[in-house]
C-alpha positions as a Python dict, from the first residue, in 0.01 Angstrom:
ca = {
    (1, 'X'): (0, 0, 0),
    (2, 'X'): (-36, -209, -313),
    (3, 'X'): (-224, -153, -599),
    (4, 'X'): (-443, -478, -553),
    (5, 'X'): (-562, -367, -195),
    (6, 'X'): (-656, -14, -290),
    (7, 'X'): (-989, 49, -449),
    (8, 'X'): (-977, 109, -897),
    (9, 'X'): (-1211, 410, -1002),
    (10, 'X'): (-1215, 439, -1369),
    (11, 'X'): (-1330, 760, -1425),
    (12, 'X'): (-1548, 922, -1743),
    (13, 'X'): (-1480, 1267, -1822),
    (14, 'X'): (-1610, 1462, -2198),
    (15, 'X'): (-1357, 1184, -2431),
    (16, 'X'): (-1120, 1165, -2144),
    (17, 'X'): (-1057, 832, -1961),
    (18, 'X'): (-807, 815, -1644),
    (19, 'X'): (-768, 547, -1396),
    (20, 'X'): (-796, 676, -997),
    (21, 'X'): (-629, 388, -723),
    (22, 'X'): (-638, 469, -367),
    (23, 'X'): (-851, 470, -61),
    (24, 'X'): (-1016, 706, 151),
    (25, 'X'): (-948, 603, 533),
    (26, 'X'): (-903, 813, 878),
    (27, 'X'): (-1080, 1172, 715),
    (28, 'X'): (-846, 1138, 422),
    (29, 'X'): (-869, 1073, 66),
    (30, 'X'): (-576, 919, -77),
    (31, 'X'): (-414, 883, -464),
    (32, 'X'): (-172, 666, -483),
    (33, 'X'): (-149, 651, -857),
    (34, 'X'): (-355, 842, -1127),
    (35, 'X'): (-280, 669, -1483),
    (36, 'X'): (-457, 804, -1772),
    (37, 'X'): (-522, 622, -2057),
    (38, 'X'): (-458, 673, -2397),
    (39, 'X'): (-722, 628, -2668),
    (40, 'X'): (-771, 731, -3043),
    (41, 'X'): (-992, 1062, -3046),
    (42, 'X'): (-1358, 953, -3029),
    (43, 'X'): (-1327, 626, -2884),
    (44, 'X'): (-1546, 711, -2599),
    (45, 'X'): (-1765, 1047, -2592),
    (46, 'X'): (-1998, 1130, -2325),
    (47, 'X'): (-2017, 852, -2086),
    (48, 'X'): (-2063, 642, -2420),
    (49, 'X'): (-1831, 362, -2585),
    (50, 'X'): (-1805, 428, -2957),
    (51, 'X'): (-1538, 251, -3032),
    (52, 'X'): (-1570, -97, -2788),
    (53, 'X'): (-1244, -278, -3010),
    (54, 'X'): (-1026, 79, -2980),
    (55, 'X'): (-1147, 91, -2607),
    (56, 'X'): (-1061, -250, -2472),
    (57, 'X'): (-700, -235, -2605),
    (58, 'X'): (-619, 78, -2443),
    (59, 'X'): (-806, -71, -2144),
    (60, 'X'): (-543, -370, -2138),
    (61, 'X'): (-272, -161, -2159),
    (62, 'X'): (-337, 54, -1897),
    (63, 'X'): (-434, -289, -1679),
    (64, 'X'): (-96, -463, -1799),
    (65, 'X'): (144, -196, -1766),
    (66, 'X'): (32, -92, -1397),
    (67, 'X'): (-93, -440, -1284),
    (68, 'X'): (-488, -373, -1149),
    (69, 'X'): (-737, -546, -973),
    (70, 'X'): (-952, -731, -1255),
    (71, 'X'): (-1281, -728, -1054),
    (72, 'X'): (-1482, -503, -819),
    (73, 'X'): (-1384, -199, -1025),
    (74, 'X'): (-1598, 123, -965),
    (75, 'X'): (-1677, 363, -1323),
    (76, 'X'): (-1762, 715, -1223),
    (77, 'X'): (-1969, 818, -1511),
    (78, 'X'): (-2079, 1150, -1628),
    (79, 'X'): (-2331, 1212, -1956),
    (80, 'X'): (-2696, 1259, -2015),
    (81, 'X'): (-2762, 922, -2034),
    (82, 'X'): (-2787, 939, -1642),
    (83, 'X'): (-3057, 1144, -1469),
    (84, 'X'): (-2963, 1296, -1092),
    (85, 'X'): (-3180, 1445, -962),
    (86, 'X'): (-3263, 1529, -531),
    (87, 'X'): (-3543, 1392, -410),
    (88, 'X'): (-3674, 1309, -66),
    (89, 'X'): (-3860, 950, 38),
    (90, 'X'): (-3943, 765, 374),
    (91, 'X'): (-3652, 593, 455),
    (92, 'X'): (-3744, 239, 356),
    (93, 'X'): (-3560, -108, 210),
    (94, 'X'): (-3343, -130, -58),
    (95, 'X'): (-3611, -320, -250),
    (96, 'X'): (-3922, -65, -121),
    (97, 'X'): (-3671, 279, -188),
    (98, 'X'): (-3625, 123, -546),
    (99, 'X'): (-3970, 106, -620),
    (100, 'X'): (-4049, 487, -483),
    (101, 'X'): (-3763, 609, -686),
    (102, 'X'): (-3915, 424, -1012),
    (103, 'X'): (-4224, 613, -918),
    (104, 'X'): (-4050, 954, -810),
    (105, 'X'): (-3857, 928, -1180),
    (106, 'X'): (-4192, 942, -1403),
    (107, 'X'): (-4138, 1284, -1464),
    (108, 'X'): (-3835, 1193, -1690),
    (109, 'X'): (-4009, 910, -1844),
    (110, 'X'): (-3821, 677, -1692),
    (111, 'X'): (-3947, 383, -1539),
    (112, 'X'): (-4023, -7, -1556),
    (113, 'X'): (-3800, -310, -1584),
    (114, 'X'): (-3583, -125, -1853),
    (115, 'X'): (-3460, 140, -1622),
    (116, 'X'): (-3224, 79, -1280),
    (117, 'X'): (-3134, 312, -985),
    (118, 'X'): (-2914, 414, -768),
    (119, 'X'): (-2920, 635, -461),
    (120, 'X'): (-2719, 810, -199),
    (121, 'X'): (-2877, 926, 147),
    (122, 'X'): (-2806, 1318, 229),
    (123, 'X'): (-2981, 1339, 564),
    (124, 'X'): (-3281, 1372, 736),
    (125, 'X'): (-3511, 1643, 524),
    (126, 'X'): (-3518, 1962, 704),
    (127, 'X'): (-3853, 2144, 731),
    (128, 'X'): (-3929, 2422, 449),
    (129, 'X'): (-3775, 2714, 510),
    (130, 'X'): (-3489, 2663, 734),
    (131, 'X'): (-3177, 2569, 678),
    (132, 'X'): (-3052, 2168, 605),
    (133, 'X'): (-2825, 2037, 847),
    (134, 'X'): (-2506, 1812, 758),
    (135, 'X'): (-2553, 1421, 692),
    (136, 'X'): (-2200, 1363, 840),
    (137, 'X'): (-2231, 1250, 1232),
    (138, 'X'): (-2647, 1153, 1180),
    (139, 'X'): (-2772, 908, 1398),
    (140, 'X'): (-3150, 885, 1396),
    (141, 'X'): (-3250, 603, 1099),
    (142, 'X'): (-3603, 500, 1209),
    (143, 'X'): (-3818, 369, 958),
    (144, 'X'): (-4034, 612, 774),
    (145, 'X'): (-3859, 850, 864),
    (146, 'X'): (-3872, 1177, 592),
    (147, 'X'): (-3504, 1177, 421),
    (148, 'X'): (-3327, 1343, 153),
    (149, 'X'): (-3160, 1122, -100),
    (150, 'X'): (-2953, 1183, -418),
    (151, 'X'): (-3103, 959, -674),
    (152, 'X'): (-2981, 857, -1067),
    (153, 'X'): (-3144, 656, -1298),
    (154, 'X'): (-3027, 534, -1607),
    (155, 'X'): (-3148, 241, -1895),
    (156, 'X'): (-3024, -96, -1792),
    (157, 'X'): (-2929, -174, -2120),
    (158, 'X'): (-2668, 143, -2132),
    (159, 'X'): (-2520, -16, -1790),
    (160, 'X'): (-2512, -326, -1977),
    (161, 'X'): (-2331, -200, -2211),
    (162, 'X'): (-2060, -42, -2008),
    (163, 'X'): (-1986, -338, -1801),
    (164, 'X'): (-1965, -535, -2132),
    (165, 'X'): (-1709, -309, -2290),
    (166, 'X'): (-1505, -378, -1974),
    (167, 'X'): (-1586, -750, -1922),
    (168, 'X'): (-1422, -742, -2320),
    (169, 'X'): (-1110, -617, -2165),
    (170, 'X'): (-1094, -879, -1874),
    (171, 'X'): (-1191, -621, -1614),
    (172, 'X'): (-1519, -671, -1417),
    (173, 'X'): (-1679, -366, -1285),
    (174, 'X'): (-1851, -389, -952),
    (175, 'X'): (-2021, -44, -891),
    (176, 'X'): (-2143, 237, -1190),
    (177, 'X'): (-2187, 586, -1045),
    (178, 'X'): (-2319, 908, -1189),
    (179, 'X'): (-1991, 1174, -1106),
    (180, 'X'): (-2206, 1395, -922),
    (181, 'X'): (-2205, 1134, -639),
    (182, 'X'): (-1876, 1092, -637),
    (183, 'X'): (-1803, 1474, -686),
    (184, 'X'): (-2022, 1528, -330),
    (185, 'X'): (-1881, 1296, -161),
    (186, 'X'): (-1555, 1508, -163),
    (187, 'X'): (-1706, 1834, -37),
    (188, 'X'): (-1640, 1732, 321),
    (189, 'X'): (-1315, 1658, 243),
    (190, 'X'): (-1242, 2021, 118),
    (191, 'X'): (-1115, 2263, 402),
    (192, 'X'): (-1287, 2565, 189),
    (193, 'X'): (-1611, 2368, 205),
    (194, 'X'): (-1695, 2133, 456),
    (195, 'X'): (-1810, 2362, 721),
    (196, 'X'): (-1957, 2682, 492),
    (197, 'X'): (-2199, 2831, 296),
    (198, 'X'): (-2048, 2902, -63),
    (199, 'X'): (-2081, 2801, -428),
    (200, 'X'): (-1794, 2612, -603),
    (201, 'X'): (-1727, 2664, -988),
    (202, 'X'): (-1547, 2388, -1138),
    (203, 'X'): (-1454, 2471, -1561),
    (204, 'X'): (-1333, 2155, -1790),
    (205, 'X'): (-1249, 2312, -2091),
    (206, 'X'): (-1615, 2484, -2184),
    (207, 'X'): (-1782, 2322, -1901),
    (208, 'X'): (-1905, 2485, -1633),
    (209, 'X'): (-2020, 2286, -1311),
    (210, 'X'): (-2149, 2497, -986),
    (211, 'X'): (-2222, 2353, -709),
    (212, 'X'): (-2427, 2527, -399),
    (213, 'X'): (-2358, 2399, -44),
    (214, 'X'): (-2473, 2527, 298),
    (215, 'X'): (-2341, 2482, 590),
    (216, 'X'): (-2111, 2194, 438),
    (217, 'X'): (-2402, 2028, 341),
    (218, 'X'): (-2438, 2018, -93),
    (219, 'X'): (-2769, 2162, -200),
    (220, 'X'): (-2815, 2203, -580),
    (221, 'X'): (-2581, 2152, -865),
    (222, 'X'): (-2623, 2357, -1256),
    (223, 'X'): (-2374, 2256, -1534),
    (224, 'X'): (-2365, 2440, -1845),
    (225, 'X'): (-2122, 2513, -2137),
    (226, 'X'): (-1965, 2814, -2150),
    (227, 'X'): (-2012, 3027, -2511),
    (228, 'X'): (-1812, 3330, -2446),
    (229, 'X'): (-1451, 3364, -2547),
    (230, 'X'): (-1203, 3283, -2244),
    (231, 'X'): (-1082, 3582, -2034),
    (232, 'X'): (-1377, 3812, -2150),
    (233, 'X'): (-1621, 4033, -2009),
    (234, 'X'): (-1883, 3858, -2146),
    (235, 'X'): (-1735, 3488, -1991),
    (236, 'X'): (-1746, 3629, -1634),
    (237, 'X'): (-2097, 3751, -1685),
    (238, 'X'): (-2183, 3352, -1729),
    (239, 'X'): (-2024, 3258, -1502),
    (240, 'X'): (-2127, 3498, -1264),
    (241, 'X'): (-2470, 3421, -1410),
    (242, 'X'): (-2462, 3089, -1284),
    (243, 'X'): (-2398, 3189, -959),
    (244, 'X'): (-2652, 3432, -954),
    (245, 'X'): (-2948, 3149, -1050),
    (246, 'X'): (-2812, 2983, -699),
    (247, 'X'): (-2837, 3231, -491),
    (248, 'X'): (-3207, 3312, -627),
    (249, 'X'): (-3292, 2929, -621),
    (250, 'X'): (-3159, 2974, -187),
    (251, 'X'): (-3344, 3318, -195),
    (252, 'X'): (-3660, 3100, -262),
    (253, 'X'): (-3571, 2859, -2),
    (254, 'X'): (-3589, 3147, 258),
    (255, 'X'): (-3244, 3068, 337),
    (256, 'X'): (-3057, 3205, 644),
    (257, 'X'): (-2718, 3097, 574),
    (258, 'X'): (-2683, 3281, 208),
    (259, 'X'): (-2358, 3174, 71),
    (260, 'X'): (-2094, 3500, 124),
    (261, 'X'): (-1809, 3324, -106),
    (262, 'X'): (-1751, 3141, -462),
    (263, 'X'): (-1442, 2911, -495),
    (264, 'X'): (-1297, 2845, -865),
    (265, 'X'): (-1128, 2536, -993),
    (266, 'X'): (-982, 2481, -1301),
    (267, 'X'): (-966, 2847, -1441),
    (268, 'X'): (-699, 3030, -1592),
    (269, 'X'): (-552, 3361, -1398),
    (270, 'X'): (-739, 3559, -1728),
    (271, 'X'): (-1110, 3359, -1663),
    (272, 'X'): (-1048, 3391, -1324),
    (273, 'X'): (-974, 3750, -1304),
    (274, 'X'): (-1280, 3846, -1523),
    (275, 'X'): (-1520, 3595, -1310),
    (276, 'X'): (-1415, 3751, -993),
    (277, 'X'): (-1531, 4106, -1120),
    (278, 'X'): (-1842, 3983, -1251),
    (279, 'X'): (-1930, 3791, -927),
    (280, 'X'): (-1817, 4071, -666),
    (281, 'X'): (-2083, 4289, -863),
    (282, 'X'): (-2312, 4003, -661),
    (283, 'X'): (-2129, 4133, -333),
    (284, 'X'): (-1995, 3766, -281),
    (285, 'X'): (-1607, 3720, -251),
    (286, 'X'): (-1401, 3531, -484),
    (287, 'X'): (-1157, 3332, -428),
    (288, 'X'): (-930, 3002, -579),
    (289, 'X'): (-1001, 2677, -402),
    (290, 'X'): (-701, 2542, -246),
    (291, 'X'): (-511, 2231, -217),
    (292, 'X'): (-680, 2036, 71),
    (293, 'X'): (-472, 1846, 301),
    (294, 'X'): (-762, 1576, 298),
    (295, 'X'): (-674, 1519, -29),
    (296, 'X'): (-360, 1391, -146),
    (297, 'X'): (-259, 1318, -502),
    (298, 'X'): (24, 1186, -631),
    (299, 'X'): (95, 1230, -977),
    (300, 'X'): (-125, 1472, -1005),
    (301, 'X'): (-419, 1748, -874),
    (302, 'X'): (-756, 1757, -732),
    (303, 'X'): (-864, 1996, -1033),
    (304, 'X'): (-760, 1679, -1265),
    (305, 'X'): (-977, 1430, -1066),
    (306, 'X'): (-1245, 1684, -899),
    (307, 'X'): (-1522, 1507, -1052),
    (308, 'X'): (-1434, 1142, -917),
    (309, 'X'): (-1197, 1085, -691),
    (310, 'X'): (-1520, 1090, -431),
    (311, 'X'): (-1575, 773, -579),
    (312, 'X'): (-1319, 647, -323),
    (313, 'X'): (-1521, 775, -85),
    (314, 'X'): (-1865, 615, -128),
    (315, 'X'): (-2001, 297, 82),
    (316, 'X'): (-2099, -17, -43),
    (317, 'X'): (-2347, 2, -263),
    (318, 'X'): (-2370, 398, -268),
    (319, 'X'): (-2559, 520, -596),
    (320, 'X'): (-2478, 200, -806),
    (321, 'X'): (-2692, 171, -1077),
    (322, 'X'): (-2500, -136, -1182),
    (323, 'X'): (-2630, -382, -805),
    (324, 'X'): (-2924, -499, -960),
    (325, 'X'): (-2746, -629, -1294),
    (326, 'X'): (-2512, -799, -1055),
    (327, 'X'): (-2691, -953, -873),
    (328, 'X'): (-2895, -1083, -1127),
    (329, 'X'): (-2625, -1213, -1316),
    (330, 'X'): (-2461, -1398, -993),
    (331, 'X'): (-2840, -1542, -966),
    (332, 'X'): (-2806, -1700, -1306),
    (333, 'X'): (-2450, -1867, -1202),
    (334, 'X'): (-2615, -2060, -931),
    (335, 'X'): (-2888, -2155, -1147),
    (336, 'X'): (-2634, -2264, -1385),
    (337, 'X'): (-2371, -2425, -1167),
    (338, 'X'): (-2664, -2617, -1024),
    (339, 'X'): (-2816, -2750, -1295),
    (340, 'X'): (-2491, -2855, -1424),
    (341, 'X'): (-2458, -3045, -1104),
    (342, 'X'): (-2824, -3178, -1175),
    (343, 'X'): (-2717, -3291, -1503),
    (344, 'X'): (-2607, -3576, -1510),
    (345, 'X'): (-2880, -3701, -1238),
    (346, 'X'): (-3134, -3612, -1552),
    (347, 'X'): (-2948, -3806, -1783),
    (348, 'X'): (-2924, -4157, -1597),
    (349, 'X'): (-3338, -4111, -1547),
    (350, 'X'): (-3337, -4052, -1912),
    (351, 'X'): (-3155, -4371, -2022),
    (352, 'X'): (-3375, -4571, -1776),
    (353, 'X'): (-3668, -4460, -1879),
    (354, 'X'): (-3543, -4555, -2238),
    (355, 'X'): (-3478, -4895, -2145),
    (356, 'X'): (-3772, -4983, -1955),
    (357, 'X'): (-4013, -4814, -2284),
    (358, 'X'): (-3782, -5042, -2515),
    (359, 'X'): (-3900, -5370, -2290),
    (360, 'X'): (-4267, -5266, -2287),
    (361, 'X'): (-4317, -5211, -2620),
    (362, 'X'): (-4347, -5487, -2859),
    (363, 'X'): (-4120, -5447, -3206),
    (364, 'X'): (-4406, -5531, -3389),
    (365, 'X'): (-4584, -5211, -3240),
    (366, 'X'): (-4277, -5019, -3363),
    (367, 'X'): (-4239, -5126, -3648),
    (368, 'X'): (-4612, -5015, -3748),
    (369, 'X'): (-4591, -4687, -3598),
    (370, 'X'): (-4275, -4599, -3784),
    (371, 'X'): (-4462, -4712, -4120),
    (372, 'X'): (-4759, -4459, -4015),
    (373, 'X'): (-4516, -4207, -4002),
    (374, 'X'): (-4341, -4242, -4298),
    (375, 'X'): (-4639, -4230, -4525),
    (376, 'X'): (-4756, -3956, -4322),
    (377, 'X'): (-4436, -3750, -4386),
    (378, 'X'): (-4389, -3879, -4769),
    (379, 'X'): (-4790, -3777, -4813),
    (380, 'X'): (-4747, -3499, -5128),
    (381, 'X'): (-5057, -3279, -4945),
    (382, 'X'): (-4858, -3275, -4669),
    (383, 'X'): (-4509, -3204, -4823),
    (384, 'X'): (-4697, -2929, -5012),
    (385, 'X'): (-4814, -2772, -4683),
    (386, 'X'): (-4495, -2803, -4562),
    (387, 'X'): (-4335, -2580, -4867),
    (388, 'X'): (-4619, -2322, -4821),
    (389, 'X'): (-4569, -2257, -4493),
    (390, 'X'): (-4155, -2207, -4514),
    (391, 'X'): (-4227, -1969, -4774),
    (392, 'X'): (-4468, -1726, -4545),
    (393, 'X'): (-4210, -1764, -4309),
    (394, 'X'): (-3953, -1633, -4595),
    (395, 'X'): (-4180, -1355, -4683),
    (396, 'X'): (-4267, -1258, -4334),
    (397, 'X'): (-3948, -1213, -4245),
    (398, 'X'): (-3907, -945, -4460),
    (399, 'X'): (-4163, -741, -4370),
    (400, 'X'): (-4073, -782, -3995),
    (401, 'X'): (-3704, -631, -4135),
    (402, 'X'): (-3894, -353, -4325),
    (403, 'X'): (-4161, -297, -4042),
    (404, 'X'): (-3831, -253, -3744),
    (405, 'X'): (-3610, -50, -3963),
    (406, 'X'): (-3980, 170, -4030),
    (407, 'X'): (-4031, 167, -3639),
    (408, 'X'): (-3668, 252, -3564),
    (409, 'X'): (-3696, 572, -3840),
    (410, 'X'): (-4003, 658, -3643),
    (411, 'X'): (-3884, 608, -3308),
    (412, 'X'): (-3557, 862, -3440),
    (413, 'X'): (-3813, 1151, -3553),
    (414, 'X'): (-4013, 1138, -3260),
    (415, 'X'): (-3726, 1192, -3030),
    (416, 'X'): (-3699, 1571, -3150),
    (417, 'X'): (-3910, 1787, -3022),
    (418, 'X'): (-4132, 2000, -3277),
    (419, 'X'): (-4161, 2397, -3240),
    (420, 'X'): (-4514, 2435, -3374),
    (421, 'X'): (-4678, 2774, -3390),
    (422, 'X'): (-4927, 2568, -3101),
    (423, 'X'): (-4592, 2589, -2853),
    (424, 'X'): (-4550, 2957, -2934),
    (425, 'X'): (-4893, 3025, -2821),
    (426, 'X'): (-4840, 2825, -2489),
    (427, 'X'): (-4556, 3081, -2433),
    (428, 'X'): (-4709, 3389, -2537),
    (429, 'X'): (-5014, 3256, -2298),
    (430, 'X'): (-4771, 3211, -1955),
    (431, 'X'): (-4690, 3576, -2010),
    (432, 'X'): (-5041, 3723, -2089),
    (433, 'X'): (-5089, 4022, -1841),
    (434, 'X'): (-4710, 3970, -1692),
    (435, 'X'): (-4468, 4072, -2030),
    (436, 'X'): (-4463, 4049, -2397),
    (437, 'X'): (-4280, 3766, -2549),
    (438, 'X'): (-4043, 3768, -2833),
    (439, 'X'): (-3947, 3439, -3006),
    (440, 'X'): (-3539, 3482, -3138),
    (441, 'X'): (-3441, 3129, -3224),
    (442, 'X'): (-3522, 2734, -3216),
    (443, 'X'): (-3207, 2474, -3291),
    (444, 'X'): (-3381, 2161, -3342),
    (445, 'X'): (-3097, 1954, -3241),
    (446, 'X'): (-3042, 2061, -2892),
    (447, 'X'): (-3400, 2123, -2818),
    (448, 'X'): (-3312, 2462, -2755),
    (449, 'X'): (-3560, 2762, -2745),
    (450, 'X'): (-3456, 3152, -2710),
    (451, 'X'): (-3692, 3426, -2646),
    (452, 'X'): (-3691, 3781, -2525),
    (453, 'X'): (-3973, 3875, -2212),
    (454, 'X'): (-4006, 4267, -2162),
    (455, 'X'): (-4255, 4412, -1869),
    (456, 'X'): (-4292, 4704, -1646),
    (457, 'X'): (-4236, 4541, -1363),
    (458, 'X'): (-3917, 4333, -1260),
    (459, 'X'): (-4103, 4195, -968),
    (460, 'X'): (-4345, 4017, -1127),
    (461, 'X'): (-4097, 3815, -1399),
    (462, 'X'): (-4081, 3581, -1177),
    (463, 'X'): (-4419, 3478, -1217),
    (464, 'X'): (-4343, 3442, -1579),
    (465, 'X'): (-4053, 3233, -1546),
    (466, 'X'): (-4278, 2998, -1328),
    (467, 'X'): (-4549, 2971, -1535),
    (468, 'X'): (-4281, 2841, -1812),
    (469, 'X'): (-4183, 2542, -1573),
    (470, 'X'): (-4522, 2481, -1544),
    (471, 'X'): (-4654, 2403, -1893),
    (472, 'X'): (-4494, 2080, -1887),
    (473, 'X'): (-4305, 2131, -2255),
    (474, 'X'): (-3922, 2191, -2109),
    (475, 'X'): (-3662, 2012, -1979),
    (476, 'X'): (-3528, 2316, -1791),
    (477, 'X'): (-3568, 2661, -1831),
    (478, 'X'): (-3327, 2972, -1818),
    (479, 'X'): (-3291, 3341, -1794),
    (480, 'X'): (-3066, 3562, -1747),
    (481, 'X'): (-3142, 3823, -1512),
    (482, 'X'): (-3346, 4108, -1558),
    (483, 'X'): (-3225, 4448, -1800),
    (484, 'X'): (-3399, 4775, -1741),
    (485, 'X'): (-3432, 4962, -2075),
    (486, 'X'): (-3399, 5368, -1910),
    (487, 'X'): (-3512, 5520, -2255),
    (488, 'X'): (-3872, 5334, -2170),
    (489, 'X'): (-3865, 5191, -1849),
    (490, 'X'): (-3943, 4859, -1955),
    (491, 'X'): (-3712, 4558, -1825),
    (492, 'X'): (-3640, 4306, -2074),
    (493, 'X'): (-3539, 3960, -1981),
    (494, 'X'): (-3362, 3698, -2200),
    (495, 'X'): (-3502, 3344, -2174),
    (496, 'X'): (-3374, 2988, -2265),
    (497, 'X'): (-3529, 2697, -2292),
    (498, 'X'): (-3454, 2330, -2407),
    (499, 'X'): (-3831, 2178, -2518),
    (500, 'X'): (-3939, 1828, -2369),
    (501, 'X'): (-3917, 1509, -2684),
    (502, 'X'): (-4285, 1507, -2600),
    (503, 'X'): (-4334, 1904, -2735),
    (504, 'X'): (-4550, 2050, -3019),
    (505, 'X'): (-4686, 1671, -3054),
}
């Protein structure tokens, strides 16, 4: 199969950048060649372009030495300048789902003609506390019908961006995808996973992604850095941490099919060995996931391209938050093209029009007119009006440059959020009659609050931890499971917290 007739995912990893070709046809997902380009450190960070010159010349390289498609490309993006997020709808239009998922994404202040979505059905929505059945092999797609979608949002003007940086390279994207679609559309390709209840920990360096499915089906997702030194006690207890937050989030959900095992991916035998101890403590077994023979990749391994190669995998249109811009843009050709064709129609009118005014009108009458106008312009009040006016518009352009470099300062300040002594009483409040709080540490950049909860009774720290989520001043929130002290028979409980922009204002 040729490289032109195979489908290009460019895929976004931390400051890595590799190229994924292939296909995924007849319950297979194919590889055919995984190139990965080379770029000065820093050129891109996060999902993010810093360095657009650096970018596009490794970008033509890559495109030149191994001769790929110019158009239709798909970027599998990861980053927080995407918001995923599950969510479940009527099953509706394109244009209708698109306006419930601008209403459904208020929460995280995003919304509006600045913002697009994507989104990627999961299934009908299974009723609360039972278990959620596969997507693969549904049939029933009435309208109105309750569904569960997977649904990202991002600013249009950081899509923009992307497909600019490319377009500056010759290479026009068709489709951008948050990773997490493309990362479940491989679960049913995994032998390990398509059919079971488990949890899948995938490490990149210090990152930590863990992914919950049941009965084949994906049903939550956590990522989180890992702060422990590798092949530790202490780095199996977070990642067995992690694990244990899942199985209390399908605790909740009154699960019957509680995930029994916990594949790894990407960790050394010393992480793994130390993860394995941690998690069997949880009386799940541990295990290393596989190579799947749905997955083939030449030139290199699935732990390399875990977070994208789904991408090969998704249908038309499947989570791109790039369709609208598209389309819009191909709108504005036609416009274009047509009124380039229109043209010259205008233009003949024009000169017509010009030569029939030029009959009617005497010279005479011209003449006169053009003398009215030239005293009129030469007139020294009006010249000095003139003058006075170009230089408010000199002086008001300064302040406008003062007022948006004032605004943008602002704007910069705001988007931290403020620990007040107001925000610790909002937290000392949530655990009034439940467990007394300790406040150990605020980092300003990150957002990030740590405090200590200690109670008599572990059974009711739960209803501290929800009364956190509830004030409406965190992102997320935290905790590591609960500590009995023996000496006192207290249980102590450490919580962290990253604090909305919106907090202590």
């Amino acid at each position: 199969m040729s490289v032109s007739s195979m489908k290009t995912v460019v895929a976004f990893t931390g400051n890595k950048v590799s190229v994924l070709c292939g296909d995924a046809r007849g319950g297979k997902i194919r590889v055919e060649k995984l190139i990965r380009v080379s770029f000065p450190i820093g050129c891109v960070m996060n999902g993010v372009v810093t360095d657009t010159e650096a970018f596009c010349e490794g970008i033509r390289a890559a495109w030149k030495e191994n001769r790929l498609p110019k158009s239709g490309v798909i970027l599998s993006v990861d980053g927080n300048h995407v918001t995923v997020k599950k969510t479940q709808l009527p099953r509706a239009n394109r244009k209708r789902t698109g306006e419930m998922l601008a209403y459904d994404f208020q929460d995280t202040n995003a919304g509006g003609p600045d913002w697009v979505y994507g989104s990627m059905d999961l299934g009908p929505a299974a009723p609360q506390g039972t278990a959620l059945p596969s997507a693969a092999g549904e049939k029933d797609k009435a309208p109105g019908e309750e569904r569960e979608l997977l649904a990202a949002t991002a600013e249009k003007a950081y899509v923009t961006e992307l497909a600019e940086a490319f377009a500056q390279a010759g290479v026009k994207l068709g489709s951008v995808v948050a990773s997490r679609f493309s990362m479940i559309r491989l679960l049913p390709y995994l032998e390990e996973i398509k059919s079971g209840s488990c949890i899948l920990e995938s490490l990149d360096g210090e990152v930590l992604s863990t992914v919950l499915v049941e009965n084949g089906k994906y049903l939550n997702f956590t990522s989180s850095r890992v702060f422990s030194d590798h092949g530790t006690p202490s780095f199996g207890g977070e990642v067995a941490r992690t694990v244990s937050q899942l199985l209390q989030f399908q605790s909740m959900l009154k699960s019957e099919n509680r995930a029994t095992d916990v594949y790894c991916l990407g960790f050394s035998k010393e992480d793994f060995d130390v993860s394995a101890e941690q998690i069997g403590l949880l009386g799940l077994n541990t295990s290393v996931l596989g190579e799947s023979p749905s997955v083939v990749i030449h030139g290199g391994s699935i732990r390399e391209c875990f977070d994208h190669v789904g991408a090969l995998a998704l249908g038309k249109d499947e989570g791109n938050l790039y369709r609208e811009i598209a389309s819009s843009d191909e709108r504005n050709k036609k416009r274009d093209a047509f009124l380039l064709k229109l043209l010259p129609l205008l233009l003949l009118v024009a000169v017509f029009t010009v030569i029939t005014s030029s009959m009617i009108a005497g010279n005479t009458a011209k003449e006169r007119k053009v003398e009215e106008l030239n005293a009129y312009l030469t007139n020294a009040d009006n010249v000095a009006k003139e003058q006075a006016y170009n230089d408010y518009l000199a002086g008001s352009a300064k302040f406008n440059a003062m007022l948006a470099a004032a605004t943008q300062m602002k704007e910069a300040i705001d988007s931290y959020p403020r620990a007040v002594s107001a925000l610790d009483s909002i937290i000392i409040n949530a655990g009034v009659g439940i467990v007394d709080v300790s406040i150990q540490s605020f980092d300003a950049a990150s957002g990030q609050l740590s405090f200590t909860a200690t109670g008599q009774g572990a059974e009711r720290l739960n209803e501290f931890v929800e009364a956190l989520q509830n004030t409406g001043i965190f992102l997320n929130v935290t905790y590591s499971g609960y500590n009995l002290i023996e000496s006192t028979g207290i249980y102590n409980v450490n919580v962290s917290c990253v604090l909305s922009a919106a907090a202590g204002r």
